[in-house]
N, C-alpha and C positions, 0 to 999 in steps of 0.2 A: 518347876518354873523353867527351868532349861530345854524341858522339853516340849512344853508351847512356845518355846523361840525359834527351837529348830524347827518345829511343823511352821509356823509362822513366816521362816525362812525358806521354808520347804515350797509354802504356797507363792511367795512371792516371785522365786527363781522358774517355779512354774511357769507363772501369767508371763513372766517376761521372757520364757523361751516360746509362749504360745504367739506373743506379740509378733516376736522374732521371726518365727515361722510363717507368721501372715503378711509381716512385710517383704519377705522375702520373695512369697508366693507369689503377692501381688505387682512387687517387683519385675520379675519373672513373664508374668502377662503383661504388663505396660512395654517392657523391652520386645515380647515376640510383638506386640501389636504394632511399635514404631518400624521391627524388622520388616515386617510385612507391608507396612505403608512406604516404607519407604524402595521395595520390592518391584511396588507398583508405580514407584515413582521413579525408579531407575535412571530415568532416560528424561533429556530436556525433549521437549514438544515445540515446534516453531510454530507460531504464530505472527512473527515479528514482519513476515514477507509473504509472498504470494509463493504456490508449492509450483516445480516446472510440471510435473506430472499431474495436477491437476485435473486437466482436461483428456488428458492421454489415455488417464485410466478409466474415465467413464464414457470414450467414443471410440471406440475400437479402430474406428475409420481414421483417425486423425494419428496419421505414425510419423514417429520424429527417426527419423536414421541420422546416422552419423560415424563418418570414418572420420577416427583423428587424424591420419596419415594425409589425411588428405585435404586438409580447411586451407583454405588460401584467402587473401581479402581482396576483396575490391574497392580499386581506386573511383571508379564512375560509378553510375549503376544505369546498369542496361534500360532501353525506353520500355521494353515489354513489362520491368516491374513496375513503371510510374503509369502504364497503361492498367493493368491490372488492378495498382493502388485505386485510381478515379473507379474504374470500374465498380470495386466494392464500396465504394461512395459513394456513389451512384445507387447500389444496392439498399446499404445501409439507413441511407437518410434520403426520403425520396422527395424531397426540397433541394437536394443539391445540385450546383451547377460547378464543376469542372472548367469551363470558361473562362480564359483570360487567368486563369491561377498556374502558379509553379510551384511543384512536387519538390522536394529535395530530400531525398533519405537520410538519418541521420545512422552513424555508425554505433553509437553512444546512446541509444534509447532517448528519453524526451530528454535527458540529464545534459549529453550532449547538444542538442538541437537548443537547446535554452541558450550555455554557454554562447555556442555559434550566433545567436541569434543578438546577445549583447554584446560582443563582436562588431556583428555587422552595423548594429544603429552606431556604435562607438566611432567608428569609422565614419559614417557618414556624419554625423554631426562632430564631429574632430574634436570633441571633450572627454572629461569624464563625466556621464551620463549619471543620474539617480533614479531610482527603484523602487517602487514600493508596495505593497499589495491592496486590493480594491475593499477588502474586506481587514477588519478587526479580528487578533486572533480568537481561535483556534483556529490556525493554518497552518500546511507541511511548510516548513522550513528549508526547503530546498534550495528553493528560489534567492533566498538570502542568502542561505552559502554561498552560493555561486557569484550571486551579485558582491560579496563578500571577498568571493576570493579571486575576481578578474580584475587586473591590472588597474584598467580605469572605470570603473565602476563602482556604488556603491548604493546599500541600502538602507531607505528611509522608512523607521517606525511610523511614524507620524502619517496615518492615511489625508489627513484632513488636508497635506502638502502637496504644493504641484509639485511633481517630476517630469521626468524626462518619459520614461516608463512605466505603465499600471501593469501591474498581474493580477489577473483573473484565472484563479483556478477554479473550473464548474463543471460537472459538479465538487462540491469544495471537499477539499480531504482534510479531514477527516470527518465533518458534520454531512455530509452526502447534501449540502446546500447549493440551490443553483443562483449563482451570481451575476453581477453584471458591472460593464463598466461604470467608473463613476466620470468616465470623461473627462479627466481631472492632468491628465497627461496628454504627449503628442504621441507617444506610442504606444499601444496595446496589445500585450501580449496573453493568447488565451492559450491556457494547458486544459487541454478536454479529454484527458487519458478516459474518465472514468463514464464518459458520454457514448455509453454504447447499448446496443440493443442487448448484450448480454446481463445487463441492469437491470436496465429500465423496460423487457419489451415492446420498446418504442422502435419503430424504424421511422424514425426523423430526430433530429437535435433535440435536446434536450436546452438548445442555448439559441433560438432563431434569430438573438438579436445578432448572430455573427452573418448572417448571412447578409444584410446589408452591409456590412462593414469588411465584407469582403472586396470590394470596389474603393476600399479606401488605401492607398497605398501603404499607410503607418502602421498596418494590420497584421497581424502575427499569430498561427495556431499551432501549436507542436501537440504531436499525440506520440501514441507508442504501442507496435504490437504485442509487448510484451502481455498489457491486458487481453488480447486476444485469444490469449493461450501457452504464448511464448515466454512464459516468465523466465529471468536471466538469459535469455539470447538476445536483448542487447538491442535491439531494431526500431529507432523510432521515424518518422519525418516531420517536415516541417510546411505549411500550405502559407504563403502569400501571394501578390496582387503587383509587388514588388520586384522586378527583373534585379533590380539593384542586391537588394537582400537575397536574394536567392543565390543569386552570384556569389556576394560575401558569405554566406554559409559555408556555401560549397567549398570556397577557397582558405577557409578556417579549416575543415576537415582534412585539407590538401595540406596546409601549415603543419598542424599536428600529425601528421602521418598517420591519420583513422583511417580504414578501410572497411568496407563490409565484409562480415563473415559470411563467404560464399556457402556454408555448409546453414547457416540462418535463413539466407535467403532463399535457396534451394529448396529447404522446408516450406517456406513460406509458398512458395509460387507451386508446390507441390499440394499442398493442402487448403490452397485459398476455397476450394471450389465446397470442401467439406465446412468452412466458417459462411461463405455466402448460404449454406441450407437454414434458414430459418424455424428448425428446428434443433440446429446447434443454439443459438441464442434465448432460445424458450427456456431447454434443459438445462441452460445454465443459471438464468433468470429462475427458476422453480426453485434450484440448489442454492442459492444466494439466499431466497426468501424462505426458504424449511431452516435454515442458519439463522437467521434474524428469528426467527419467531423462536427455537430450542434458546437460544441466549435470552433472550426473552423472558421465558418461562422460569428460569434460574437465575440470573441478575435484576434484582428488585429495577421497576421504572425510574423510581429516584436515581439510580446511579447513570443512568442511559443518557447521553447528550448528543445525539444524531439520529436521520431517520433511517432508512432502506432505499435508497437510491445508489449507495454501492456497495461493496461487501467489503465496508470496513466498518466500526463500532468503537466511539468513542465511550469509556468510561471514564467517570468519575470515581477511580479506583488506581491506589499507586500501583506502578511497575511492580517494587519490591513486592507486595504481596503475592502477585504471580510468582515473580522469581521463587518463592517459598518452595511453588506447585511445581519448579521445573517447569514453567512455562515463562517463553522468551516471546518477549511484546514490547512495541515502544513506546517508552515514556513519553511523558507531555511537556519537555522541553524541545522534544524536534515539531511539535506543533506550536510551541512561541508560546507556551502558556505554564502551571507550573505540575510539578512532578505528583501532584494529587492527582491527575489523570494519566491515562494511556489508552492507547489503541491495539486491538484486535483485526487479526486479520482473516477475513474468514474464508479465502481459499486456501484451504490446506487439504495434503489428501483424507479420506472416509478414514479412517486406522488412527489418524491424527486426530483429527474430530473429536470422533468417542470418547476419545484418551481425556482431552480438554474439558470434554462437558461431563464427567466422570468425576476430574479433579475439580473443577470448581460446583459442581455440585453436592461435593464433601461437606459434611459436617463441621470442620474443620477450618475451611475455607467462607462457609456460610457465618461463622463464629470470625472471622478474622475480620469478613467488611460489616458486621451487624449495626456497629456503633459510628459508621464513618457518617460525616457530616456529609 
């Protein structure tokens, strides 16, 4: 009897050092398998912004130099750059008329040239002015900061309200929608960052109704080279109709002690001649659109809420989920809306890319948004 206990005991201490060993094993691979994933995930990935090398590395022609020893700013800016700006306006949109409009560079990308610009109506109309956007979100939230955070100024949710102020961002960021005033204010401010031929290859507006409203004095457009190629150098201007506003810009940048980065500009007026080739805007145009369709192909339609008119991609997918992937993107609170969404941004360098469509093409990742509404 004692000795079918012991074998009895025998078997049992068996099974449960065999269990042992398998959980162990298995253990073992689940641990090298996270080691490895997470190997490969090392490193955060941005997407959160546009890459500065983007364009540099795929146009050999287009060289950015730079002595730090040497950047100095400018307080004016010379007429050869507001000659050169028309010019490529000229180029770019060949509906445009130059005529009777004033250039103003902004030192401060379009970020500045906004502020300056609610400034300038502030001033002339000697209140505080209100704000509001032409469209219902999803909208970049910029515009409300800012009107948010200038003295006298403020932003009104409520599209349906007159204000003082309409903003019109078109194409709209982050749905690449093209907008229009609702004429609902006395001044209209158009942000057309993403109204370029390196888009759309269109060489004409994407927004025609500006061009008669160019003649109208309450009329306002700020762009920014930074889309051009210049990400982070900071370079936008500002086009009115307006001698008045153009002045008060100018004399807001003088206020704030902004200057131009003569090593920006320098680039700029070096290289314009390689963005006038309308086969820089093609190439770039094709790489926007090979990006839209690879996201495409790996983010189910349901989660997609924008089209392809600029390279950014609104999903219906939270932040956090990215963050999971080491991939840095912005939530859908800086689009006015809520953090179930985020945006992509899809000039980043070739190295980066891969990496992105890599990680969200994981199994992993495909299991994380499967069930999202």
């Amino acid at each position: 009897m004692n000795i079918k206990k012991e074998i009895k005991y025998f078997i049992i201490i068996f099974l449960i050092i065999i269990m042992l060993f398998y959980l162990i094993n298995n253990f073992s691979r689940y641990n090298d398998k996270i080691k490895k994933n997470n190997n490969n995930q090392s490193e955060w990935l941005n997407c959160y912004y546009a890459d500065p090398i983007i364009f540099a590395e795929r146009i050999p022609k287009l060289k950015i130099e730079q002595n730090e020893s040497n950047i100095t700013y400018m307080h004016y800016t010379p007429e050869r750059f507001k000659e050169k700006l028309k010019e490529y306006l000229h180029h770019i949109e060949n509906n445009f008329n130059s005529k009777n409009l004033y250039f103003v560079f902004s030192p401060g990308g379009t970020t500045a040239a906004i502020s300056a610009c609610y400034y300038a109506i502030q001033y002339l109309e000697k209140k505080k002015i209100t704000i509001k956007s032409c469209v219902k979100p999803p909208y970049y939230t910029l515009h409300k900061k800012l009107a948010n955070y200038e003295k006298n100024s403020e932003w009104i949710d409520d599209i349906n309200k007159k204000t003082d102020v309409e903003v019109v961002v078109s194409p709209n960021n982050p749905t690449g929608e093209i907008l229009k005033p609702t004429f609902t204010s006395k001044y209209i401010l158009l942000d057309s960052v993403y109204d370029k031929p390196l888009f759309s290859n269109k060489y004409y507006t994407l927004n025609p109704w500006k061009l008669e409203l160019y003649k109208n004095p309450y009329f306002c457009e700020v762009n920014s080279f930074s889309k051009y190629g210049y990400a982070g150098v900071r370079v936008g201007y500002l086009i009115t109709s307006n001698k008045e506003i153009a002045d008060l810009v100018t004399k807001y940048f003088e206020i704030k002690n902004l200057g131009l980065n003569s090593w920006a500009m320098a680039n700029y007026e070096k290289n314009i001649p390689v963005i006038f080739n309308k086969s820089f805007g093609k190439e770039n145009y094709e790489l926007v659109q090979k990006r839209h369709k690879e996201i495409r192909e790996i983010i189910p339609q349901r989660f997609i809420y924008s089209n392809n008119n600029i390279p950014l991609i609104l999903l219906k997918i939270p932040a956090n989920i990215f963050y999971k992937y080491k991939i840095k993107i912005r939530p859908g609170e800086e689009f006015a809306t809520s953090n179930d969404y985020s945006r992509i941004n899809l000039m980043v360098s070739e190295d980066v890319w891969k990496n992105i469509l890599k990680r969200i093409s994981s199994e992993n990742f495909q299991n994380d948004i499967k069930f999202l509404k």
